[in-house]
N, C-alpha and C positions, 0 to 999 in steps of 0.2 A: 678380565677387566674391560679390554676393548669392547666385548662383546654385550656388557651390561651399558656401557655408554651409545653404541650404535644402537640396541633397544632402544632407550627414553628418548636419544637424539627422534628417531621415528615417532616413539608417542607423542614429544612435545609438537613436531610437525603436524600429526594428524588433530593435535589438539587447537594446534592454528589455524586451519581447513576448517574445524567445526566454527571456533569463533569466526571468521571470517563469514563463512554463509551466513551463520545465527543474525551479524552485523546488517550482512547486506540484504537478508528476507526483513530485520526490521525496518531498516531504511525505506523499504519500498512499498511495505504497509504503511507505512506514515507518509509516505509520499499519496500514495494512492488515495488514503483515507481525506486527507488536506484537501486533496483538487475535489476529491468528490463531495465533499461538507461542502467548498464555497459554490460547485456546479448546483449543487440543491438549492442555496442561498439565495441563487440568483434568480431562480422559478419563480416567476410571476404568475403565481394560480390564480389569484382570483382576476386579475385582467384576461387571463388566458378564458376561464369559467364563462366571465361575462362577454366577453367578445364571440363564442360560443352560441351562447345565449343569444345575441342579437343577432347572429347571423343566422340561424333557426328561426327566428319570427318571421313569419309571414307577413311582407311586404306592400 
């Protein structure tokens, strides 16, 4: 009987090890995906284009 409770006592642990990664790789996608949505956000293409642009014309 001990020996069937030390088994699952192990499984339940490695089953916490799995939940706990699974947790903390989502956390870090969402963290990562967030910064990088609002870093895009903040891209001023066409000011960047046109400024470009005018600095290419010959003077």
């Amino acid at each position: 009987m001990h020996d069937i409770i030390e088994h699952y006592g192990k499984v339940v642990i490695a089953l916490a090890g799995v939940l706990a990664a699974v947790l903390l790789t989502a956390a870090v996608v969402t963290i990562v995906s967030s910064k990088t949505k609002d870093a895009v956000n903040e891209i001023s293409y066409k000011e960047n284009i046109y400024s470009a642009i005018d600095a290419s014309k010959p003077e």
